[in-house]
N, C-alpha and C positions, 0 to 999 in steps of 0.2 A: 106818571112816576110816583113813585111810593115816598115822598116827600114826607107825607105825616112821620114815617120811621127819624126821622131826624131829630123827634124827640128825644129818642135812644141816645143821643150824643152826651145831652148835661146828664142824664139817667148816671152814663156807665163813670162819666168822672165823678158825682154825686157816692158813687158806692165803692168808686176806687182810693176816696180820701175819705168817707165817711163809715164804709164798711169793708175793708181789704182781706177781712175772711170769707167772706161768700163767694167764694171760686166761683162757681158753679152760677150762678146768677151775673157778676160779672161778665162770664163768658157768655152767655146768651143773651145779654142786652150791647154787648161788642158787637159782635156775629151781626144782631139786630142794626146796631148803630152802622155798621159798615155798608151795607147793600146800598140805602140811598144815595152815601157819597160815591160808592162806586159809579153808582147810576151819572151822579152829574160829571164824573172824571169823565164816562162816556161818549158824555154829549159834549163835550169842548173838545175832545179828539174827532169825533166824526164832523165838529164844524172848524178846527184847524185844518181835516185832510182835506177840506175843500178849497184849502187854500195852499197846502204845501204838496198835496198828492197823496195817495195810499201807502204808500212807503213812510216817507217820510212820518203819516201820521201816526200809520202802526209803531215806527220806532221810538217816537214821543211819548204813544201810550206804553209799550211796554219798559221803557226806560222810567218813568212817572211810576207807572207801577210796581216795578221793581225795587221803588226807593222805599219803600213798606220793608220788604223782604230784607234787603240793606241794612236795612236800621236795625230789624228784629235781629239780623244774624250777628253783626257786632255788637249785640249788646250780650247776646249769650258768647260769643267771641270773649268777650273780656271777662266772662266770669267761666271761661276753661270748659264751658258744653262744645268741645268739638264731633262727639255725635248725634247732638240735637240740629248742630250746623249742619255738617253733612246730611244725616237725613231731607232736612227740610228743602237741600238744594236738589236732591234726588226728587225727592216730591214736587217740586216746583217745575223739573223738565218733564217728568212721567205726568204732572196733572197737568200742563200745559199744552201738552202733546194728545194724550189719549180724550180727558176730560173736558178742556174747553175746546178742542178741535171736532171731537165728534159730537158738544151738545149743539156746537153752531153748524156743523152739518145735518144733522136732526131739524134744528130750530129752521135753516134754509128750506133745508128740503123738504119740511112739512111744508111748506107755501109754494114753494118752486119743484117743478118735477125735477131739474137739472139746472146746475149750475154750475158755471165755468168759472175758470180763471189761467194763469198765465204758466205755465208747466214747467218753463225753463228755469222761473224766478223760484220756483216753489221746489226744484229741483236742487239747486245752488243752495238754498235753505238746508235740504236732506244732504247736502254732502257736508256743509259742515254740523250737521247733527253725529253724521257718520263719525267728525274728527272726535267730536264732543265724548261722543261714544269710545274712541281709542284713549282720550286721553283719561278716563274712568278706568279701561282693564288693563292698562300698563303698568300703573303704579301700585294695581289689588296682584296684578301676578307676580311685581316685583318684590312687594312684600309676603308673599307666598310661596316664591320659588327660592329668593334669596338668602331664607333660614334669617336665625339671629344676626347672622353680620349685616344683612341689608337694613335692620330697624335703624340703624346709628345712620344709616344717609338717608333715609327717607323720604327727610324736608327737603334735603338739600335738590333733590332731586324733582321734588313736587315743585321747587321755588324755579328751577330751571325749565320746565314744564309749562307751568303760570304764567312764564315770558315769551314761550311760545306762543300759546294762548289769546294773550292779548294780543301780538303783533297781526295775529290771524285774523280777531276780529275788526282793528282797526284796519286791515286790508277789506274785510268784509262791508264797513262803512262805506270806505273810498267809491268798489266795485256798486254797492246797493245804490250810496246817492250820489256818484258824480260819472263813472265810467260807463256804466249798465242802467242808469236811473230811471231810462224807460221799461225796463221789465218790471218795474214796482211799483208802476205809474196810479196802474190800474183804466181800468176802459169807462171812461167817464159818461159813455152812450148808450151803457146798458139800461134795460128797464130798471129803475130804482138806483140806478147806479149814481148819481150826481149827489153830493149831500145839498147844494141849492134846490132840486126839486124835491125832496123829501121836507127841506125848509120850507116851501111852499105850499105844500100839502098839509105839511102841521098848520100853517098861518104863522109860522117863525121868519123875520127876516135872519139870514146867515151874519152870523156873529164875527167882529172883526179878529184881525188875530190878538191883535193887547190882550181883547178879554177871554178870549180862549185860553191864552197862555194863563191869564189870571184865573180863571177859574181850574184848571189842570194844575197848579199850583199851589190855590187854595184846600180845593179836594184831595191833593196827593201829601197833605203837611194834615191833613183832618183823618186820611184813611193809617196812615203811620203813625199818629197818636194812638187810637184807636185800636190800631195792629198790639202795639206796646204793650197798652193796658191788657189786653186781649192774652198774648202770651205769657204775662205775668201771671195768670190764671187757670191759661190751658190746659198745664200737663196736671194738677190735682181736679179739677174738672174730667175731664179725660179720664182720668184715673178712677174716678168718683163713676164712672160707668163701664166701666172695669175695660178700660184700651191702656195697650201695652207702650211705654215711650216712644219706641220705634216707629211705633204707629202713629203717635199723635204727632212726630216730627214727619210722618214721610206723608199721611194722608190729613190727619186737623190740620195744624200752622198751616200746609203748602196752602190748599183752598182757602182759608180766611187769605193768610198773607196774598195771595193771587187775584182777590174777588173780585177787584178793579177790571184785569181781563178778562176774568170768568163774562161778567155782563156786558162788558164792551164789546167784546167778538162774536157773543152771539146776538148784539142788538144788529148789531151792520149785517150781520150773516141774512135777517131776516128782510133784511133793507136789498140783497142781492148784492153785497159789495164782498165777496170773496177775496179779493184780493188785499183788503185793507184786514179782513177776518184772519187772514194768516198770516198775514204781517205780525198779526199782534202773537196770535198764538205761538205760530213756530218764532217767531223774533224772540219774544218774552224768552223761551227754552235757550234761544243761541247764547241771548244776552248773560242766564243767569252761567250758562256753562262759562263760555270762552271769555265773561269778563267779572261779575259777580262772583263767581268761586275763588279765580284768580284775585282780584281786590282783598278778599280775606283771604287766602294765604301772606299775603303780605302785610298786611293790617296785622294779623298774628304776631309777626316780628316787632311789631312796636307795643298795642295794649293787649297781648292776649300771654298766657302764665308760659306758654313754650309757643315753637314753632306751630301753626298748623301743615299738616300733608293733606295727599289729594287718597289717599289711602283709603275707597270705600269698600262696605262688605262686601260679602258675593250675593246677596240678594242684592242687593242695590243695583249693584253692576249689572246684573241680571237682567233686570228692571227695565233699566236705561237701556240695554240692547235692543233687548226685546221691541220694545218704547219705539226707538229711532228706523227699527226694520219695516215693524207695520204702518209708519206714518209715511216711510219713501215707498212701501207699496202702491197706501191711497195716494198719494199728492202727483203722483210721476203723470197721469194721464188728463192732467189738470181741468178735470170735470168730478162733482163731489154726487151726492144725494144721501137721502136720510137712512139708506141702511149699510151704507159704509160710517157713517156717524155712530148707530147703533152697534154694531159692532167693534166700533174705538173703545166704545162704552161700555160694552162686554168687556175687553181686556183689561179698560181701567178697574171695573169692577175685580176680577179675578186678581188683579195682584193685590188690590186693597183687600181681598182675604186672605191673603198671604202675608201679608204682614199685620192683618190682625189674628192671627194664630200662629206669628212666627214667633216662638221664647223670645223674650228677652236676653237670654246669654249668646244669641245670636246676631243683636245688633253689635258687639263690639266687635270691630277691625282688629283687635291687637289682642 
């Protein structure tokens, strides 16, 4: 583990109360500071799932993870960036989907020729990525077919949406860990599949759960600090290398704010644990759509300067389609390898050119 990096920690608070004009160096001793802890949030997820299952561990880490992204989004939430918000949650499902699903298919299947996992559970994922996906173009066509009369209901509409949303996913918890919990289990008798024998192999005894929880705890209050300082910085950083806002909310934030999963899913991917790899990846995506977005449209109602809606661009939307069709392609036959990865990776790449060339006057919804 790249533990020395945790230098980077006192570094970036160091320059965040002693120097707060160096954008640009803040950001890159963040970035810096982030990897490590990511790395250790990893490793208390992969020795929690030996104790609660692959499901359940993926939902831990991407719930842990997400609390970064949370925190970042309410804070720009309360100072009225409602399309730095949006952005960033579009980039969080598009980079969670394309970027960390196909670097851990890459990363797998450079070591494995093939590797499996559970096709029903990974299926059930893809449909509600599908709703994910409806509940993003109903509200851009409504504000688009609607004319001026529809802007005046807009929230209202996003807030009745929101409660769908959540009721969906909290069905989706039930279904994941209590009625279907065996399709998320994962196959504990795969080569490498046990996280006890990989504990073995390091000369690690597996960690209890107290200190898993503690150290997922600890690292996910240390990667949200860090997150913080980080995008206080970002977008004149960013900017200072000439990326457009849109870009640095749909592609910078999502990967910083994500980096927890980014290295967790592809450390298990390598480990052959696929099924805890997609747990996090596509979970992460389900989480931030059907309850993270929802949570802030409601949060809006109490510290944000008006409602927020669910009203994204049409590249966004775009995006997210696009996003959610080629990932039910790969997952449906629940077998992966390294040039279906590679090819995720192609498409992540080609929209991140697209929106670093797409104007500015085309990130606003309204």
């Amino acid at each position: 583990m790249l533990n020395w990096l945790l230098l980077f920690v006192p570094v970036t608070v160091a320059l965040e109360f002693l120097s707060p004009q160096s954008h640009t160096l803040i950001f890159l001793t963040a970035c810096a500071s982030i990897i490590p802890l990511a790395g250790w949030l990893g490793r208390a997820t992969e020795h929690l799932a030996e104790h609660t299952g692959e499901g359940v561990g993926g939902l831990l880490n991407a719930t842990f993870g997400n609390a970064a992204e949370l925190i970042i989004a309410l804070a720009a939430l309360q100072k009225g960036l409602y399309d730095v918000v949006k952005a960033s949650l579009t980039g969080s499902i598009i980079g969670n989907l394309l970027l960390v699903t196909g670097a851990a298919f890459v990363a797998g299947g450079w070591k494995f020729k093939e590797q499996r996992f559970n096709a029903q559970a990974a299926s059930s994922q893809a449909s509600l990525l599908t709703l994910a996906a409806i509940s993003m173009i109903m509200p851009a066509a409504f504000h688009h077919l609607g004319g001026t009369a529809a802007i005046s209901r807009e929230a209202g509409l996003s807030f009745e949406i929101a409660l769908v949303l959540v009721a969906i996913y909290v069905l989706h918890l039930i279904f994941s860990l209590r009625t279907h919990k065996q399709l998320f289990a994962g196959d504990s008798d795969e080569e490498g599949g046990t996280g006890e024998t990989e504990a073995a192999h390091a000369g690690e005894a597996p960690w209890s759960i107290k200190k898993s929880v503690a150290v997922l705890a600890g690292a996910t209050a240390m990667v949200a600090w860090m997150s913080e300082i980080l995008v206080g910085s970002v977008e004149n950083a960013a900017h200072a290398f000439g990326m457009t806002s849109i870009f640095v909310g749909v592609i910078v934030v999502a990967i910083v704010g994500n980096a927890a999963e980014h290295s967790t899913a592809i450390l298990v991917a390598t480990k052959n644990r696929m099924d805890l790899a997609l747990s996090i990846a596509i979970g992460s995506s389900i989480q931030i759509a059907l309850f993270v977005a929802p949570v802030l449209v409601f949060a809006s109602y109490a510290i944000g300067p008006r409602p927020m809606d669910l009203v994204f661009t049409p590249a966004e939307v775009l995006a997210v389609v696009v996003t959610v069709w080629i990932t039910g392609q790969v997952v449906q036959d629940g077998i992966s390898n390294w040039i279906e990865g590679a090819q995720m990776l192609a498409v992540y790449t080609i929209l991140g050119l697209v929106f670093y060339f797409l104007p500015e006057i085309a990130g606003a919804a309204h």
